[in-house]
C-alpha positions in Angstrom: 0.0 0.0 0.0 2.6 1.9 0.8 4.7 1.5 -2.0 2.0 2.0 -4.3 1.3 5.9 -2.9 4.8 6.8 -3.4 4.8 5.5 -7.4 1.3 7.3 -7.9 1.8 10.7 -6.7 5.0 11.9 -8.1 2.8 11.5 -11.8 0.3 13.3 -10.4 2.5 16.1 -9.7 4.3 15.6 -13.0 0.5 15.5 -15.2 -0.6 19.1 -13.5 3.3 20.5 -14.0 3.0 19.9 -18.2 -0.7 21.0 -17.8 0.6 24.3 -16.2 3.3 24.7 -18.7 0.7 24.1 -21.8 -1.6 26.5 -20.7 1.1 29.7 -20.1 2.5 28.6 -23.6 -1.1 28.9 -24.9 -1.6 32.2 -23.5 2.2 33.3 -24.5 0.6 32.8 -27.9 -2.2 34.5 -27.8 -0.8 37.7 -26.6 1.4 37.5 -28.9 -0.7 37.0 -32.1 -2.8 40.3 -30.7 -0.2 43.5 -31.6 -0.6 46.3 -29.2 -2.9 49.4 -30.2 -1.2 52.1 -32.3 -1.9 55.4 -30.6 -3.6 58.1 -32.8 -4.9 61.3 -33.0 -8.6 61.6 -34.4 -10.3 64.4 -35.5 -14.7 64.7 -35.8 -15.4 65.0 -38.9 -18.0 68.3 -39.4 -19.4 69.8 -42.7 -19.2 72.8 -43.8 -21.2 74.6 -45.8 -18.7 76.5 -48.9 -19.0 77.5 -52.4 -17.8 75.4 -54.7 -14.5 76.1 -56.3 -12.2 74.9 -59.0 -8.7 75.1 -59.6 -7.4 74.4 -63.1 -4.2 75.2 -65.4 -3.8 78.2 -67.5 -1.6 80.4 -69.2 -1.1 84.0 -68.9 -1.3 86.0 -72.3 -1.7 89.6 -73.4 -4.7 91.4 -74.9 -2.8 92.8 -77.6 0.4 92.2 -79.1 1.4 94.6 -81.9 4.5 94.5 -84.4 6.0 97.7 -84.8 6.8 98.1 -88.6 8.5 101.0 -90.8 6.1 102.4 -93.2 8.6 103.8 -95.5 11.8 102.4 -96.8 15.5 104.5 -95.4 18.4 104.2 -93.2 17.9 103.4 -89.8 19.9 106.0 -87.8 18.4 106.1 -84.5 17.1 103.6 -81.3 15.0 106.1 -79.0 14.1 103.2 -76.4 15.3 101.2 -74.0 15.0 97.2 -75.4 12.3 95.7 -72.7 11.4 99.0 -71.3 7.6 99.9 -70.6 6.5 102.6 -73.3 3.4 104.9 -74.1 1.6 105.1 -77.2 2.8 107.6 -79.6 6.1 107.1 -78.3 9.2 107.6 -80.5 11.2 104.1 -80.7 12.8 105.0 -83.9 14.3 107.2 -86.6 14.6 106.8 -90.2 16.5 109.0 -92.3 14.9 112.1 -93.2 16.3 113.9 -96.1 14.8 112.7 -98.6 11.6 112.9 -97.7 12.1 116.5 -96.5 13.2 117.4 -100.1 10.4 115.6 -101.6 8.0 117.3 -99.4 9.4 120.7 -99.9 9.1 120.1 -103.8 5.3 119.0 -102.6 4.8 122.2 -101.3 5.9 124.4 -104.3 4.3 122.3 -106.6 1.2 123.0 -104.8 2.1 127.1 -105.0 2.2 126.7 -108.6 -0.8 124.9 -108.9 -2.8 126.9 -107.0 -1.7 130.2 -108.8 -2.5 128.3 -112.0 -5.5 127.8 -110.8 -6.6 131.2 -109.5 -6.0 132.9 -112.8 -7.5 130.4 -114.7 -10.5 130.6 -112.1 -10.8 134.5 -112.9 -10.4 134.1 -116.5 -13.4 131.7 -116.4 -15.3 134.5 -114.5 -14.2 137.1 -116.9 -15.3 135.4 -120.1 -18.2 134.2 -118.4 -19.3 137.7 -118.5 -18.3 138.2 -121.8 -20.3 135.2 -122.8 -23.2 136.8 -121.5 -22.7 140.0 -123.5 -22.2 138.1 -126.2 -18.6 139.4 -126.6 -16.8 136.6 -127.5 -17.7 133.2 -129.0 -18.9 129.9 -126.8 -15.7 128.1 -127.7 -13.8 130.9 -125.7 -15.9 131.0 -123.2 -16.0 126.6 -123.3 -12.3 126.9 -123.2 -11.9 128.9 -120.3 -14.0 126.7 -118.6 -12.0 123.7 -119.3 -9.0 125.6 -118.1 -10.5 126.6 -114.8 -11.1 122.6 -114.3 -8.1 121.6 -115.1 -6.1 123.8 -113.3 -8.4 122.9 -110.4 -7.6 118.7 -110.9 -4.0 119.7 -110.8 -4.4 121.8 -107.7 -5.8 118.7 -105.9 -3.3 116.8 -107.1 -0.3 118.5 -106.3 -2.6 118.9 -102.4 -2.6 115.3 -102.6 1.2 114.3 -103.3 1.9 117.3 -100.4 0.0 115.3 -97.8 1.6 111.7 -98.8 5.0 114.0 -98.6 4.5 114.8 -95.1 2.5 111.8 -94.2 6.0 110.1 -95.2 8.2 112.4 -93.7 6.5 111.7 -90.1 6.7 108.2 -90.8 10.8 108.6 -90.5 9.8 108.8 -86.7 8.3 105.5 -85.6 6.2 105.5 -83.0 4.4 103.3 -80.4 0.8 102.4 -81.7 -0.5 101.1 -78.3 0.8 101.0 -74.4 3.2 97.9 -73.1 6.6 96.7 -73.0 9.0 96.4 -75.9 10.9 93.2 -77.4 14.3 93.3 -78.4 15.1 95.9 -81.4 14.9 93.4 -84.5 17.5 95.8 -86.6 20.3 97.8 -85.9 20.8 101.4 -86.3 22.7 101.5 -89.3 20.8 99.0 -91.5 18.6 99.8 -94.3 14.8 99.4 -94.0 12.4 98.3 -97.0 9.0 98.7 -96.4 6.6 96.3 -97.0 8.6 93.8 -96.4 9.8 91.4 -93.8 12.8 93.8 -93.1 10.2 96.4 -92.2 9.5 94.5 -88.3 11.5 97.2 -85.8 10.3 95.3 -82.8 6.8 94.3 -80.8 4.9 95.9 -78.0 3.0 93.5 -75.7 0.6 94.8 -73.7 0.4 93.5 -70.3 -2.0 95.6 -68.1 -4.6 94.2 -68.0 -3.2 90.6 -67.7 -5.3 87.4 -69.3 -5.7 84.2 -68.5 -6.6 81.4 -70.8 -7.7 78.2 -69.4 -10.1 75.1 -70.3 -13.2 72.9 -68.4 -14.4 69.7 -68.8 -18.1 67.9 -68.2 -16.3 66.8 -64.9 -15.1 70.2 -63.9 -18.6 71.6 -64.4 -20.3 68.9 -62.0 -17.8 70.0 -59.4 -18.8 73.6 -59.9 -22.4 71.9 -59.3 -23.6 74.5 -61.6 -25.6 73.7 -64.5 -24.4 76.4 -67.4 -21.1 78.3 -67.4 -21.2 82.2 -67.7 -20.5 85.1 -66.2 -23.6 85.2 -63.4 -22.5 81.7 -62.6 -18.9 82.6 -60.7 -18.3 85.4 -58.4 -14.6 87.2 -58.8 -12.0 84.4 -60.2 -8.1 84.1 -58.5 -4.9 83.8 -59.9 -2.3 81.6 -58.4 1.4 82.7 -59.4 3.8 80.3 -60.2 5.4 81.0 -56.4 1.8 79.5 -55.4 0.8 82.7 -54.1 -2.6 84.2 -54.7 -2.9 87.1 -57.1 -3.7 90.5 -55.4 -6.6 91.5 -58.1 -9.6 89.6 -59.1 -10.5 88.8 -62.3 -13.7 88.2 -64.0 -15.0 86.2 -67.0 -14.7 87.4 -71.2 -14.3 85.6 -72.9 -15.9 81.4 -73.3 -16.2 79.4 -76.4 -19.0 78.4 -77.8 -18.1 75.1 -78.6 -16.5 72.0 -77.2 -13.1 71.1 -79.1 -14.2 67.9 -80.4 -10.1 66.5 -79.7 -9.9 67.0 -76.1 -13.6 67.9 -75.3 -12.9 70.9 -73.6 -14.3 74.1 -73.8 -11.8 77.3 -73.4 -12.0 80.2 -71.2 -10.7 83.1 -70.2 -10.5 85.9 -67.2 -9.1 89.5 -67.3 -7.4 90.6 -64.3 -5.8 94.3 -63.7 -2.1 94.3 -63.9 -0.7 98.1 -62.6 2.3 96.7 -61.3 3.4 94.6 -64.3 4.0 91.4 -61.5 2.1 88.9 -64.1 4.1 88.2 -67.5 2.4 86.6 -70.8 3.4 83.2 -71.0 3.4 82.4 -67.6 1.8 79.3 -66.6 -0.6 79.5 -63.6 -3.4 78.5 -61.9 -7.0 79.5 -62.1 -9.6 79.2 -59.1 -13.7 79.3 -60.0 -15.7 80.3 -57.4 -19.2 79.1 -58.1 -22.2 81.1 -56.5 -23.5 77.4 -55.5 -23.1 76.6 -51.9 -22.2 72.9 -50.9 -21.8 70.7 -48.1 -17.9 69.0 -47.5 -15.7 68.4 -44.9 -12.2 70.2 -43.8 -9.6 67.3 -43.6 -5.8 67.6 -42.8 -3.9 66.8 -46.2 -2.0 64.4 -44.1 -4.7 62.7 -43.2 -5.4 61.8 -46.7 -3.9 59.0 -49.0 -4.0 58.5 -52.5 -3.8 55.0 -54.4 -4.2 53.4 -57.6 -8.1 53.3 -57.1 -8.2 57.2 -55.8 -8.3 58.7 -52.4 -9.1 57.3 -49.2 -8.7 58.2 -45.4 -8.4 55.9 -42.5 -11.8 56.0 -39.7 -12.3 54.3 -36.6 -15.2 53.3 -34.5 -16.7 51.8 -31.2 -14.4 48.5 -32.3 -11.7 51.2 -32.3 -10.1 49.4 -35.4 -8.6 51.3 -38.6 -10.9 51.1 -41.5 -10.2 52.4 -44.9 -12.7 54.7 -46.7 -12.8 55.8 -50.2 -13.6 59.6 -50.1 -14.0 62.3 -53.3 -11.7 65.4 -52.9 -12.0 68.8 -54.7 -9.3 71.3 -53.9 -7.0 72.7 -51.3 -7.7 75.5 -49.4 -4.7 76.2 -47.2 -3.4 73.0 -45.6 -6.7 70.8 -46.0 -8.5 69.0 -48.8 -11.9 69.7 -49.3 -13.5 66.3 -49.1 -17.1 65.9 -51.1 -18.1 62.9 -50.4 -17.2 59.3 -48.6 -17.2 60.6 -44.8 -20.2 61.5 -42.7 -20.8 63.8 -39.9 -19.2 62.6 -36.7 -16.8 60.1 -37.6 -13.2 59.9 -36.1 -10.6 60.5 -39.1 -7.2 59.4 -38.2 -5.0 61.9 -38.8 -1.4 61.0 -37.7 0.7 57.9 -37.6 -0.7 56.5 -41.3 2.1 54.5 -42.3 1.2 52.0 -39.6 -2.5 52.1 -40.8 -3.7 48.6 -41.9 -7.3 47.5 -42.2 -8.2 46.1 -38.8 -5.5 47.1 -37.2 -5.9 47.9 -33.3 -5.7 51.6 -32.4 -6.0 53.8 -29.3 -7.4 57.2 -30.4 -7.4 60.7 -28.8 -9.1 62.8 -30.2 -8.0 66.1 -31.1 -10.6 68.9 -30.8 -14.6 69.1 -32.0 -13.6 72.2 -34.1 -13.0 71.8 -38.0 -9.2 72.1 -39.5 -8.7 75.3 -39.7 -9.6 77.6 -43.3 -6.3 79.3 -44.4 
């Protein structure tokens, strides 16, 4: 009996020491296959009530760009302006060589003399036989004659009137001037070379205008739905913004006019364009920049922290949580920046936690331990 109680119990004690062992191994595993929460701050998602905006590419250009030509063939023998330099219109910019054309004009002018003294004795020897007509003192031919004469001498008088006018009409197109406001190209010929008119040695240089400042730009189907207005124009938009290369907004507003009125069939876009005031010359043609709609149409989005938001090969998403307190991926829309947030359409609802730190750990399911951040929305800058 004895000996029997000694053999049993020492197995006894052996059986409940491996039980004891399995089950701390089994909860070992457990704890292990559960990863600890990630800690995260959470933001309440609110909506907002903004107009709906758009931001698409354009490119600056100016209302009028003019050649400046010579009129009237010469030497070149003078540069009156600076090469880039902001002129008025009626300026001078250049000087042909005038001698000629002041020695054709003066001949103009005594040519007219003549032709006008010609004219005023022929005109009173019309008069005078005229009278003599009527007296019947000399013959109709004389009379028919002197008539003649008095036209003649009057067709000649016009025409010498006329060559004086294209003589002087050249001999102020030795100085050429600006024919608008803006800022000058480089000189395209020297002082020194010679100048044929009509021709393409006639191009001095160009004058582009660049106050006010344009913008040209294009809109799809997609860009109007996310104006949510129904037709483009003018009464649709309030004032439109400019964003500089720098990303800084543009100090003036600009409005609407000019919009096609067709679709190009090629990219099935329609083109637009804004005028925007340009005193200070800080806008160049050429540039390329961005253009922000403002629609009159009021909708509902949310204010989310750009960090908060991801972007995949399927679109945009952001990570929410729950009562399970577990990190579950959303698909949202976005729209536009507006400071440091995007402007999110649709996908979240009012209320929910949006994670808004620690994403690259984010995994569906994953554990987290939230705190939430504040009740207020990301702030509009």
């Amino acid at each position: 009996m004895h000996t029997f109680t000694k053999r049993v119990i020492p197995f006894f004690l052996i059986s409940g020491l491996l039980q004891a062992c399995s089950q701390k191994t089994e909860d070992s595993k457990s704890k292990a296959a559960t990863p600890a929460p990630i800690s995260v701050t959470v933001m309440e998602a609110q909506s907002e009530t903004l107009p709906a905006q758009l931001e698409l590419v354009g490119q600056t250009e100016s209302p009028q760009d003019v050649e400046v030509r010579a009129r009237i063939s010469g030497l070149l023998v003078k540069q009156l302006f600076k090469e880039g330099a902001y002129v008025k219109a009626g300026q001078p910019l250049f000087e042909i060589e005038k001698s000629n054309y002041a020695i054709t004009q003066a001949q103009a002018k005594a040519a007219v003399t003549q032709a006008n003294a010609s004219y005023i004795q022929a005109k009173r020897e019309a008069v005078r036989q005229k009278e003599l007509f009527a007296k019947q003192a000399v013959s109709k031919k004389e009379f028919e004659d002197a008539q003649t004469q008095e036209q003649l001498t009057h067709a000649a008088l016009m025409q010498a009137q006329a060559a004086l006018s294209q003589a002087e009409l050249n001999l102020s197109y030795t100085t050429v001037k600006a024919p608008s406001t803006g800022i000058t190209a480089r000189a395209a010929r020297s002082v020194g070379n010679l100048i044929t008119a009509n021709t393409a040695d006639a191009l001095l240089t160009t004058i582009v205008q660049i106050n006010p400042i344009r913008a040209r730009f294009s809109v799809t189907d997609n860009d109007l739905a996310q104006l949510s207005i129904p037709a483009l124009n003018e009464n649709a938009l309030n004032d439109i913004e400019l964003i500089l290369p720098n990303g800084t907004t543009y100090a003036h507003k600009g409005k609407l006019n000019f919009l096609a009125s067709q679709i190009d069939p090629a990219l099935g876009t329609r083109t637009l364009r804004a005028e925007f005031s340009n005193p200070e010359m800080a806008v160049l043609p050429g540039q390329f920049v961005r253009v922000r709609l403002h629609s009159k149409t009021p909708r509902q989005v949310f204010l989310v922290p750009q960090v908060a938001v991801s972007q995949t090969d399927k679109g945009f998403l952001v990570f929410v949580t729950g009562k399970d307190k577990q990190a579950t991926p959303r698909p949202v829309q976005v729209a536009e920046w507006i400071g440091t947030n995007w402007v999110i359409t649709s996908g979240l609802h009012q209320g929910e936690q949006v994670v808004i730190d620690n994403l690259i750990k984010m995994r569906p399911g994953v554990p987290l331990a939230p705190k939430l951040l504040s009740k207020e929305s990301p702030k509009k800058t």
